[in-house]
C-alpha positions in Angstrom: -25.6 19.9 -11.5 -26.9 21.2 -8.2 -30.0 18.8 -8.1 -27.8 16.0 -9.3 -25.2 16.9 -6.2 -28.3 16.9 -4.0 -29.3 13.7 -4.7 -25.7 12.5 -4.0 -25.6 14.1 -0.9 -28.8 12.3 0.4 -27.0 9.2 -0.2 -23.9 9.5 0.8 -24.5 12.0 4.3 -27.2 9.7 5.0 -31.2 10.0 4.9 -32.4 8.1 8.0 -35.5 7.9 10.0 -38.0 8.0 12.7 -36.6 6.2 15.9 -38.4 3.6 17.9 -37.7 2.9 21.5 -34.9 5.7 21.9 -34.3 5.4 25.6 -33.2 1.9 25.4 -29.4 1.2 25.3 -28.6 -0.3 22.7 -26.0 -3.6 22.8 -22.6 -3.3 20.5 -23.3 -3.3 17.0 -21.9 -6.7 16.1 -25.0 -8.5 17.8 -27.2 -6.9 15.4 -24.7 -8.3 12.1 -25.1 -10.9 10.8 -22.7 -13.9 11.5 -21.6 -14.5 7.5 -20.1 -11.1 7.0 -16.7 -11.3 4.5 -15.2 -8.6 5.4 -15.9 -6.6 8.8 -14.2 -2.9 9.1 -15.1 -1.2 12.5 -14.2 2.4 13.7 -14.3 2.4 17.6 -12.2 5.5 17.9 -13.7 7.8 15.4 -12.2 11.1 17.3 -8.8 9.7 16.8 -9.1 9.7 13.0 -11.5 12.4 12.8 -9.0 14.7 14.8 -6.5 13.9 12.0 -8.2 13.9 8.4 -10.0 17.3 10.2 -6.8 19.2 11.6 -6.2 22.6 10.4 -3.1 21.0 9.5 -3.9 17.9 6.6 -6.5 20.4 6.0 -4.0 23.5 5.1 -2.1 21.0 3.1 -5.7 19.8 1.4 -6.8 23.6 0.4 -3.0 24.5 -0.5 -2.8 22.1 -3.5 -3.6 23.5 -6.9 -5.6 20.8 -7.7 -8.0 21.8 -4.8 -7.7 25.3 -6.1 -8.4 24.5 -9.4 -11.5 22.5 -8.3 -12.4 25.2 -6.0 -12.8 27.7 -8.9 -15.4 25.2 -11.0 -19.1 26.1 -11.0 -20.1 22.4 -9.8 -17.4 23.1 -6.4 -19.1 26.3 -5.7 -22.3 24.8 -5.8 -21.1 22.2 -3.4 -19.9 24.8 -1.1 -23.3 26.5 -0.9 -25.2 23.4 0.0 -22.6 23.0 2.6 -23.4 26.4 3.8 -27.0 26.0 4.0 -27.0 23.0 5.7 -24.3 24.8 8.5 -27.4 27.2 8.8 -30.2 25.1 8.6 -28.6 22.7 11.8 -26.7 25.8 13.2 -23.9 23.8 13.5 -20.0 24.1 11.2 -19.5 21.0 9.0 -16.6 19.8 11.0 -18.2 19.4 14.4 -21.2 17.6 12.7 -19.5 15.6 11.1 -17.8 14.7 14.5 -21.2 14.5 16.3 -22.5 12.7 13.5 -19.7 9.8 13.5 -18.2 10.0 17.2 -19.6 6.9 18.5 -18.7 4.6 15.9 -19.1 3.0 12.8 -19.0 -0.3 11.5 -19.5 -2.0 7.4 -19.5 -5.0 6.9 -19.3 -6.8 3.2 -22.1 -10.1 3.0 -22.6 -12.5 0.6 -24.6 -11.7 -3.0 -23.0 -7.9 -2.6 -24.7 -6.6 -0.1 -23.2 -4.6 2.4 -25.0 -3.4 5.9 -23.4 0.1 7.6 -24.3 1.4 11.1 -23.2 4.5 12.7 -23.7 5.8 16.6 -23.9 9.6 16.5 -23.0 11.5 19.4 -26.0 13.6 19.1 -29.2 12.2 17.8 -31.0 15.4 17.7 -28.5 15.9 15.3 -29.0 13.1 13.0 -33.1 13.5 12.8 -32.6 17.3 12.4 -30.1 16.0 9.3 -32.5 13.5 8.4 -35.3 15.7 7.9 -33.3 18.2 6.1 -32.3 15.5 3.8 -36.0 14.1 3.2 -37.2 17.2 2.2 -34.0 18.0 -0.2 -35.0 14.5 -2.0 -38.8 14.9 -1.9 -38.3 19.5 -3.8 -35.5 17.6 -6.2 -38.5 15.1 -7.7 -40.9 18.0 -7.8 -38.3 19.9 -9.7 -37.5 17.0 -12.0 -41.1 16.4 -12.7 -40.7 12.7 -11.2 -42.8 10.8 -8.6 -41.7 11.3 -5.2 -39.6 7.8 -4.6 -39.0 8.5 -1.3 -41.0 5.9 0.5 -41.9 4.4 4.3 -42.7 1.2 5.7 -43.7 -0.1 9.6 -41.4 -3.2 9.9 -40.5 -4.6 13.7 -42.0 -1.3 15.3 -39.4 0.9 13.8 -40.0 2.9 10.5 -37.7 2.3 7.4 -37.1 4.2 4.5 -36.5 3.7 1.2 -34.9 6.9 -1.4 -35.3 4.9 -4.8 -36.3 1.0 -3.8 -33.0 -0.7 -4.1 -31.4 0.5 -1.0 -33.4 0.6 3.1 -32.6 3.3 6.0 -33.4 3.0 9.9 -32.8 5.2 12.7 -33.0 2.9 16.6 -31.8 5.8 18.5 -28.4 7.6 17.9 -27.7 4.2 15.2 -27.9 4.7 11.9 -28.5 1.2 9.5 -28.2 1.4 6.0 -28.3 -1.8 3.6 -28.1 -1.6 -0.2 -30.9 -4.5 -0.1 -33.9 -4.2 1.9 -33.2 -8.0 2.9 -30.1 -7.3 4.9 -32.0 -4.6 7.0 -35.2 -7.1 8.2 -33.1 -9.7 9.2 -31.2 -6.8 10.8 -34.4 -5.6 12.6 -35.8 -9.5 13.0 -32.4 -10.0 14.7 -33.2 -7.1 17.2 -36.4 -8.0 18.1 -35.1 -12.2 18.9 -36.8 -14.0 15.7 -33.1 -14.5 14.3 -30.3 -15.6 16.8 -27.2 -15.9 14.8 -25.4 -12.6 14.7 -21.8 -11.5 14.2 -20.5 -12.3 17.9 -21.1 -15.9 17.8 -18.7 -16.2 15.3 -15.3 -18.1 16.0 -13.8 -16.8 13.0 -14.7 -13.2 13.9 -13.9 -13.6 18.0 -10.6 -15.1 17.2 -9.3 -12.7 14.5 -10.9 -9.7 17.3 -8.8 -11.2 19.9 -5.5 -10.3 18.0 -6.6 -6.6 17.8 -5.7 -4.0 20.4 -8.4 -2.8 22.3 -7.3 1.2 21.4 -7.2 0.6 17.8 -8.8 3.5 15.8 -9.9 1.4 13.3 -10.1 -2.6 12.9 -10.7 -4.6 9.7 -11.4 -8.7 9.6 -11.2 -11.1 6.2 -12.3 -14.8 6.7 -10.0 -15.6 4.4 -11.6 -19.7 4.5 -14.6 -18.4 2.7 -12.2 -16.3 0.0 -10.0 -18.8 0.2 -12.2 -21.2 -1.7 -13.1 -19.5 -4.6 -11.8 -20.1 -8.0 -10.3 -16.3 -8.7 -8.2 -16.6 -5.2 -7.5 -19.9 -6.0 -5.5 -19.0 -9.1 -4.0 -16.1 -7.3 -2.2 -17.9 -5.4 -0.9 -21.0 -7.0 2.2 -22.3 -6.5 3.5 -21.8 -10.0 3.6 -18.3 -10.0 5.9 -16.2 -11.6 9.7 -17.1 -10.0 10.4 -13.7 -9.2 7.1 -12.7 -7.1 7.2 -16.0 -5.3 10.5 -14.7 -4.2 9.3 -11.7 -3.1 6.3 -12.8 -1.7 8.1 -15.8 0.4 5.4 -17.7 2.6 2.9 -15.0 2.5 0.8 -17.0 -0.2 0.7 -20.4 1.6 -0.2 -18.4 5.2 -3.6 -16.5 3.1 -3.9 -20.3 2.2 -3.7 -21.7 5.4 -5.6 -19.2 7.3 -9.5 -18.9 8.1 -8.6 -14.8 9.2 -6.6 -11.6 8.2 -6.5 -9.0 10.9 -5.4 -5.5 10.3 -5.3 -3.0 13.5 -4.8 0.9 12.4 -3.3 2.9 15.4 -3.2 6.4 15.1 -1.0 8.7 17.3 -0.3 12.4 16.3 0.6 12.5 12.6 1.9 8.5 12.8 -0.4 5.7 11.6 0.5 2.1 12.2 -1.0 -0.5 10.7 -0.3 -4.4 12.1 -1.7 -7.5 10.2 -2.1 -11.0 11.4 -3.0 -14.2 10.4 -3.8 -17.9 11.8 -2.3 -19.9 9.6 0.2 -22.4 10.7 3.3 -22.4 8.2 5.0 -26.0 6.9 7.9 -27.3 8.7 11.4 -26.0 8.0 11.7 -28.2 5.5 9.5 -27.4 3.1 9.7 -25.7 -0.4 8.8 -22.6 0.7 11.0 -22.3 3.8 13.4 -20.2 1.9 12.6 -16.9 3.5 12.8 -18.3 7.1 15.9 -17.4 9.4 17.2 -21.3 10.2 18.5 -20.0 13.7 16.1 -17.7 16.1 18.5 -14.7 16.3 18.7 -14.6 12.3 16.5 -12.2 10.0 16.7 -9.7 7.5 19.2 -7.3 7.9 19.1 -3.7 9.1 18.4 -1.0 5.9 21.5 0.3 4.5 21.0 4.2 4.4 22.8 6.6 2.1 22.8 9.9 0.8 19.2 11.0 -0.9 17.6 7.8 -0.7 14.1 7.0 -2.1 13.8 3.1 -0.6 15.6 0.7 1.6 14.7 -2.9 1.4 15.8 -6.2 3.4 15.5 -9.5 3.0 16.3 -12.8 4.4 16.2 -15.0 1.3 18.1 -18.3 1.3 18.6 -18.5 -2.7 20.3 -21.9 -3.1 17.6 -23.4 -1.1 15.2 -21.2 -3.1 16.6 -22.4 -6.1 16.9 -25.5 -5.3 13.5 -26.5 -4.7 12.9 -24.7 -7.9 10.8 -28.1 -9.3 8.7 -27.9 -6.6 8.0 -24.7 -6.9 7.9 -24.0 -10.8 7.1 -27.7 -12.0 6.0 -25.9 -15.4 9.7 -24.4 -15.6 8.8 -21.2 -18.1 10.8 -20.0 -21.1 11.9 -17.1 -19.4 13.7 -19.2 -16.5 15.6 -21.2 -18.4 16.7 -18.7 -21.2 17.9 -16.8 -17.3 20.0 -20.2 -16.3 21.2 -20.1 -20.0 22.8 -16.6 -20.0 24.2 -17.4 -15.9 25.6 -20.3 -17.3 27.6 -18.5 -19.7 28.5 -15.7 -17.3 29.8 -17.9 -15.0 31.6 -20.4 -17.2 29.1 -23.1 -16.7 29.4 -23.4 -13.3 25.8 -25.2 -11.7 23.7 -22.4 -10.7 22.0 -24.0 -8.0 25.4 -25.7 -6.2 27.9 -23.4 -7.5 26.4 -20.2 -7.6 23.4 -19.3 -5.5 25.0 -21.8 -2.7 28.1 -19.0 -2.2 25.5 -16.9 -1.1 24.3 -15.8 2.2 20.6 -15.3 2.6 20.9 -11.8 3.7 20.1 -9.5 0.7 19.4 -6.0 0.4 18.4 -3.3 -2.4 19.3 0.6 -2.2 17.2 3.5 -4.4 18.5 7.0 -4.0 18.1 10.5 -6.1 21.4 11.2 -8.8 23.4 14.1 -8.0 24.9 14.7 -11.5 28.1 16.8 -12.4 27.1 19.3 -15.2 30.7 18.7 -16.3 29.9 15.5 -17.2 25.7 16.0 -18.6 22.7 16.1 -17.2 19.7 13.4 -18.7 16.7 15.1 -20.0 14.7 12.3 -18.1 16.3 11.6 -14.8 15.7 8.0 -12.9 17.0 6.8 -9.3 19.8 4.6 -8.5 20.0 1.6 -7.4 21.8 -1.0 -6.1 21.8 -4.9 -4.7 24.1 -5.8 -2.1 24.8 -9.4 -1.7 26.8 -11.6 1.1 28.9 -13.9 0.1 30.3 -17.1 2.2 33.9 -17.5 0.4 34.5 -13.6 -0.7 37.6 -14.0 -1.7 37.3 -17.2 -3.6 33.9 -16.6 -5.1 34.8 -13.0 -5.5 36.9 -12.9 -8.5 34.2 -15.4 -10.1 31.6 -12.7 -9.9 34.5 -10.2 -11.2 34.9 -12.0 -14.2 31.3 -12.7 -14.8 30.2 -9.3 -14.5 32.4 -8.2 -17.0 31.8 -11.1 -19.5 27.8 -9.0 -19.7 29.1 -5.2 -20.0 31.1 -7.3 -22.8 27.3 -8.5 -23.8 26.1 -5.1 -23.7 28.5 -3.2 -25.6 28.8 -6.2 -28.6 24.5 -5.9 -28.5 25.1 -1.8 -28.5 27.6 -2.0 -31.1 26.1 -4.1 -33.4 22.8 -1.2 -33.5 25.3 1.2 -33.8 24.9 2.8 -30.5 28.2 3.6 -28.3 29.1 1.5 -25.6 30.2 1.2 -21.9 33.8 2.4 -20.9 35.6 0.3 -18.0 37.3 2.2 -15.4 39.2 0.7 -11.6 39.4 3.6 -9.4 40.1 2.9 -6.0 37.3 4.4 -3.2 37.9 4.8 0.6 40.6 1.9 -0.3 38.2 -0.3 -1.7 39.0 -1.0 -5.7 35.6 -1.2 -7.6 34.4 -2.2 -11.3 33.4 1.1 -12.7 31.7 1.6 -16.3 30.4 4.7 -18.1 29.2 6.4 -21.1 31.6 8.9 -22.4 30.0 12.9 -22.8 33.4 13.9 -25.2 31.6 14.0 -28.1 28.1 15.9 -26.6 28.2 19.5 -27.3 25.3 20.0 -25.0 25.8 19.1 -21.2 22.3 19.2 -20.4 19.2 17.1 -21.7 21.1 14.7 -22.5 20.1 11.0 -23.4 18.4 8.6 -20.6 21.7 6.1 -21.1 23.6 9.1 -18.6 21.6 7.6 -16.3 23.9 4.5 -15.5 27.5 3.8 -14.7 27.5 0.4 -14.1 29.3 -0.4 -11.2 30.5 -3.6 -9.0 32.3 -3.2 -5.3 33.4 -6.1 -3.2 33.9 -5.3 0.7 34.4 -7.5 3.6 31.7 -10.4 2.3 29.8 -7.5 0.7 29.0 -7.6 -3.2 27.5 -4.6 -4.8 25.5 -4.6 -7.9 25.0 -0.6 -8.4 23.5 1.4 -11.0 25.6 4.4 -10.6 29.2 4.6 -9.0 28.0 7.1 -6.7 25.8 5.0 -5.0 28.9 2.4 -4.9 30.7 4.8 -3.3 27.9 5.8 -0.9 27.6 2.0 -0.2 31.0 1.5 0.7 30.7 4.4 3.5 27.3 2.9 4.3 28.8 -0.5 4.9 32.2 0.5 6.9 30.3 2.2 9.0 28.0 -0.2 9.7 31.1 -2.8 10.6 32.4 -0.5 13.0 28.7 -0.3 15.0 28.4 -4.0 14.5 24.6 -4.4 14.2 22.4 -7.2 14.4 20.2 -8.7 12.2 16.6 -8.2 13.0 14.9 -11.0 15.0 11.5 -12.9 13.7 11.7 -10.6 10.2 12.2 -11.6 6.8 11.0 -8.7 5.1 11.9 -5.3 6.0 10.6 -2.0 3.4 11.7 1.7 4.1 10.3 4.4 1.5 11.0 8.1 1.6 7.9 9.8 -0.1 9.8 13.2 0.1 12.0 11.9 -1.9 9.9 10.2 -4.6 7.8 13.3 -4.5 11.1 15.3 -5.2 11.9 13.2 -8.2 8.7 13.2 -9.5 8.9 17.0 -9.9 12.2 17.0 -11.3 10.7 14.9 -14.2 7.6 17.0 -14.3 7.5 18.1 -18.0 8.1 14.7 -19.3 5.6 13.2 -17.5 3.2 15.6 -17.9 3.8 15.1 -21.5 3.5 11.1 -21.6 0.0 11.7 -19.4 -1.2 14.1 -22.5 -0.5 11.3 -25.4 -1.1 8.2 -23.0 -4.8 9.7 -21.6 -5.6 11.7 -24.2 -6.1 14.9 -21.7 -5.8 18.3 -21.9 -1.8 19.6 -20.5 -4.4 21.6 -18.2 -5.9 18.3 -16.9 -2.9 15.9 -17.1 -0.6 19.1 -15.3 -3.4 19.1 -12.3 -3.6 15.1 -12.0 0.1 15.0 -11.8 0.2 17.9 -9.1 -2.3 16.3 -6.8 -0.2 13.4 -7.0 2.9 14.5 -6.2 1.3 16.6 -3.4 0.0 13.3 -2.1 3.0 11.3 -1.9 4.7 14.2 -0.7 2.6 14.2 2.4 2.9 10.5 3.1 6.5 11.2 4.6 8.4 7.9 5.7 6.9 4.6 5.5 8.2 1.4 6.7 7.1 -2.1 6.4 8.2 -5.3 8.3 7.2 -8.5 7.7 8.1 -11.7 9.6 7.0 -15.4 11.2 6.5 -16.0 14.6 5.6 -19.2 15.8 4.4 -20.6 12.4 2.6 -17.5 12.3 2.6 -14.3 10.0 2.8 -10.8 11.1 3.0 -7.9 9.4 3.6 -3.9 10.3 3.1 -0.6 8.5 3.6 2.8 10.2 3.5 6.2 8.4 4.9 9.2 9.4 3.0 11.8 7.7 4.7 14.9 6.7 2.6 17.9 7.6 3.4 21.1 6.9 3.5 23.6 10.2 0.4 25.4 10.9 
């Protein structure tokens, strides 16, 4: 285990080599790439991130976890600790400021064509990175001795500068404090023939990669670039993003599809301030006129958008969207021109909700295109039960142009399916939904439930004690809730809202809140069960599946609040995603 580990180490920490004209500056990193890279990711401000994945803090909340405990206390862990320790004596230095030294100046990878890749890093201290180097060499030349095995470690004069090799598929170099390392020995000689003049194509003169840099701010930590033309044209991408894709996702997805299409570049800028990470995306492609097909998602007047999240009690997620439906719908041929089976067996079942009313001019055409979806965690009343496997609720709040007209249409179709439901539950034998009208904060709502009479037991009870059913009309709001709690919460929600009078959110048609203390809370509260469907899904130990799920909750847990916006700006796409991470206090 410990040779194996070795011989990981040399890889991934890095086994460089002899440098070769070490006083000279050396010019940015992109003139030395080559101009056909895919995919580009550069790390300018190393300490920012560094400071962060390194701070007593993440780290505390790393070495807390009982999955880091319970790796900590495994022979092959230990073993890892002492290398660590020897090589913290060996360059008299702690892991955490080499590593700093080692990376503060930069790094950049870059994905080429035929997988190959080509990484450089700038140390801070070069000293540093021979001593390391050395170290290294001499760890991979003892671990072929003890394996019996030719020494593969191998040199070679290319350009003036020495390269090595540790097995013969992948090359090393050292020019000063920059490490290069290519997993084809290619990619590094055009590298070095690209230094010394012979080539003079690199990765600066690149339109696609200067235009896609221009859009990046300058203080980013981090900075990653797709030439989305070259992806764009192969056969796997192609089919990802057809047209006729499934009716739900394209309506999720609005015009995000046709601007990947469109574009030669994706952007994506990672900021990092404190314990916040934002990352913004952004593409060139110009979107179709407002009267295309796929139009459905964009505001028709500049101060419309999605609007703001609804908040409530306990919620997990708040989502927004501005999604015209009837013009969605609509356009549905264009769209879906192989209509499946599952689209029109949905227009067969609305049809008989809503008396056979036309979907598209009838139905989706009383709607506004303001939509928005609630989760939240259940508070239940032990006089009632408690499930045995607890889910969320959730909701979807509509706007409606003609509330009071179109209002009691929706009354009487939403009761036509909890008919459905309890005719399909009655005919298995299985009880059915009761109807209730209470009145809420004066507001009069649709309430069903399942009755607990006849349980003995209030707790563990069956999943279907998850749901109450629910409808609420307010103002031009319609509610489509899981639970009448969340209704209820809704309604507060809502009024309140009324009396601030907000604004919809300018140049935004997508808008995603997630609460990962929430989830993570959840999660835990259904710990047993899922512990359980891990063991008889994977096939795992309730040791192995109870640490997996443990080092997952502890991750999401961390993650704190998330939010993502997505929008068009002058036929362009943008997009934003910040993290708040939720550190525990030193």
């Amino acid at each position: 285990m410990l040779r194996r580990f070795i011989t990981l180490l040399c890889f991934g920490f890095i086994a460089a080599l002899q440098t070769a004209n070490a006083d000279e500056p050396l010019p940015p990193v992109a003139q030395w790439f080559p101009q056909d890279a895919i995919l580009t990711l550069e790390i300018s401000k190393t300490t920012d991130l560094l400071d962060l994945v390194l701070s007593p803090i993440l780290i505390k909340a790393v070495t807390s976890t009982p999955a880091y405990q319970n790796a900590a206390s495994q022979t092959g862990f230990k073993e890892f600790q002492g290398v660590i320790q020897y090589l913290e004596t060996i360059l008299g230095i702690d892991w955490k400021s080499a590593v700093q030294k080692l990376l503060g100046k930069g790094v950049t990878l870059a994905f080429l064509p035929d997988e190959a890749f080509l990484l450089a890093i700038d140390a801070e201290d070069e000293d540093l990175l021979k001593q390391l180097h050395d170290t290294l060499l001499g760890f991979a030349k003892d671990d072929a001795i003890k394996k019996g095995e030719p020494d593969k470690v191998e040199s070679k004069e290319y350009q003036g500068v020495t390269g090595w090799t540790l097995d013969g598929k992948e090359a090393h170099v050292i020019i000063g404090n920059r490490l290069l390392y290519s997993n084809k020995s290619k990619v590094l000689k055009d590298v070095l023939d690209r230094r010394a003049g012979l080539i003079n194509q690199n990765l600066t003169e690149n339109q696609v990669y200067q235009s896609a840099k221009k859009t990046v701010n300058a203080d980013a930590a981090l900075s990653i670039f797709l030439r989305l033309d070259i992806l764009n044209k192969l056969p796997q991408m192609q089919k990802a993003l057809a047209q006729n894709m499934n009716p739900l996702l394209a309506l999720l997805l609005a015009e995000i599809p046709e601007a990947i299409q469109k574009s030669n570049w994706l952007s994506l800028a990672l900021d990092v301030s404190e314990e916040t990470l934002s990352l913004n995306a952004s593409m060139d492609g110009m979107l179709s006129d407002t009267a295309g097909p796929m139009t459905f998602a964009r505001p028709d007047k500049s101060n419309n958008g999605a609007p703001p999240i609804l908040t409530v009690p306990r919620q997990i997620a708040g989502i927004s969207f501005y999604r015209d439906l009837y013009k969605f719908y609509a356009a549905k041929d264009d769209l879906f021109p192989e209509r499946t089976s599952g689209l029109i067996f949905f227009e067969n079942m609305m049809g008989i909700f809503f008396t056979g009313r036309d979907l598209t001019e009838e139905v989706w055409k009383e709607t506004k295109p303001e939509i928005r979806i609630v989760a939240a965690k259940q508070e239940y009343d032990p006089s009632i039960g408690i499930p045995g496997t607890q889910f969320p609720a959730f909701a979807v709040i509509f706007k409606l142009h003609n509330p009071q007209k179109f209002g009691e249409v929706v009354e009487e179709a939403w009761q036509k399916a909890i008919g459905l439901i309890n005719f399909t539950r009655g005919q298995q034998a299985q009880p059915g939904l009761l109807i209730d009208r209470p009145v809420y904060n004066d507001i009069k709502i649709t309430s069903t439930y399942f009755s607990s009479v006849q349980e003995e037991k209030k707790t563990n009870l069956d999943t279907r004690y998850n749901f109450q059913p629910t409808l609420a009309r307010i103002d031009d709001n319609l509610i489509f809730s899981s639970t009448d709690q969340l209704a209820k919460d809704l309604i507060d929600s809502l009024k309140k809202e009324k009396e601030q009078s907000v604004e919809s959110l300018k140049n935004t048609h997508s808008v995603v809140e997630l609460d990962a203390v929430q989830i993570s809370s959840i999660l835990k509260t259904n710990r047993e069960t899922m512990v359980r469907q891990n063991m008889v899904e994977k096939g795992i130990s309730r040791e192995d599946a109870e640490t997996e799920f443990d080092l997952l909750t502890y991750v999401i847990n961390y993650l704190g609040h998330a939010s993502l916006n997505v929008g068009t700006q002058k036929a362009h796409t943008n997009a934003k995603l910040e993290i708040k991470l939720n550190l525990p206090n030193q």
